[in-house]
C-alpha positions as CSV (number, residue, x, y, z in Angstrom):
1,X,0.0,0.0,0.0
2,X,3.2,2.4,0.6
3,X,4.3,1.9,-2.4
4,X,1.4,2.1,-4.4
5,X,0.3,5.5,-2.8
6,X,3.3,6.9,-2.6
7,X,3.2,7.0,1.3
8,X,6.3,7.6,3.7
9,X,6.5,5.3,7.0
10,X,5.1,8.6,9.2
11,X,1.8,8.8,6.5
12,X,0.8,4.8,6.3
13,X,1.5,5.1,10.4
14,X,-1.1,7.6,10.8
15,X,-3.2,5.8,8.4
16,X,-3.0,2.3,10.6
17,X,-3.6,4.6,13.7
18,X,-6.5,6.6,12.3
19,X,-8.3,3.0,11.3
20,X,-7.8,1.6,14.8
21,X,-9.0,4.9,16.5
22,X,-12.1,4.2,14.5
23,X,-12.8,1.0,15.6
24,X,-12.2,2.1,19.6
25,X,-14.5,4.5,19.0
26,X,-17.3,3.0,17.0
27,X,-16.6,0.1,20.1
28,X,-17.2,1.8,22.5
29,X,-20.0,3.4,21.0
30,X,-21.8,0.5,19.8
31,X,-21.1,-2.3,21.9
32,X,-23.8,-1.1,24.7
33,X,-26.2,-0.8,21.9
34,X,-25.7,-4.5,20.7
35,X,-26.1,-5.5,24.1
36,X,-29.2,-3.7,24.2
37,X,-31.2,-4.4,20.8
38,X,-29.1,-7.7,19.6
39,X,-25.7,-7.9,18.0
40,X,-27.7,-9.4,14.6
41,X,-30.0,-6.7,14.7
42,X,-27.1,-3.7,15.1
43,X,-24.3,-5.7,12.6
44,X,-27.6,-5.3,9.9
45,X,-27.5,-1.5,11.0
46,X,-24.0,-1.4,10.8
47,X,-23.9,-2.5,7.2
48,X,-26.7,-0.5,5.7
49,X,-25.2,3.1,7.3
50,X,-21.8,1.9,6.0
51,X,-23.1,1.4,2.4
52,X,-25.0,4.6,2.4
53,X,-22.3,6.5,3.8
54,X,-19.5,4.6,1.2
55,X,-22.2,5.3,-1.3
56,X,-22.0,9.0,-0.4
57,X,-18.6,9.4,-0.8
58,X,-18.4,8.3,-4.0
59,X,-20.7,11.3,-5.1
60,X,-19.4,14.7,-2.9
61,X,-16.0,15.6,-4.2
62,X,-15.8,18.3,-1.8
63,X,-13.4,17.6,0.7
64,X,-15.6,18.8,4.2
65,X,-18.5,16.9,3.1
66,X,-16.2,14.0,1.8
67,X,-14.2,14.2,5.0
68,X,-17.7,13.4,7.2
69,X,-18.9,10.8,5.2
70,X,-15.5,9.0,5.8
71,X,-15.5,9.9,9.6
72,X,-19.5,8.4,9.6
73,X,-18.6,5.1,7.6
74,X,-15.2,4.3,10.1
75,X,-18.6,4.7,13.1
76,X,-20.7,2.0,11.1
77,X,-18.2,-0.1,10.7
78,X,-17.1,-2.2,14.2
79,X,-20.4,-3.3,15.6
């Protein structure tokens, strides 16, 4: 992946750390909701908001609006 993005050790670093503060995040966020309603029911959830929000991307091409629909899939993603 560095080398096909042209990225130096301190980039892909941030990258990797970015991707696992997601996940702590959406955790910790979403785990007391699983509990709650049923991990099936929120990993459905989960996957829907992350195709809408991938979807999304894929059509803003400014970078604020393409920035949140990043930050909103990485929330949908670790039930």
């Amino acid at each position: 992946m560095m080398e096909e993005w042209d990225l130096t050790s301190i980039q892909a670093g941030t990258v990797g750390s970015y991707s696992l503060y997601g996940m702590m995040k959406s955790a910790l966020i979403l785990a007391p909701i699983a509990d709650k309603f049923g991990r099936k029911n929120v990993l459905v959830i989960c996957m829907i908001l992350f195709s809408v929000f991938t979807l999304g991307h894929g059509f803003y091409i400014t970078s604020h609006v393409s920035s949140s629909c990043v930050s909103l899939r990485q929330l949908a993603w670790e039930p």
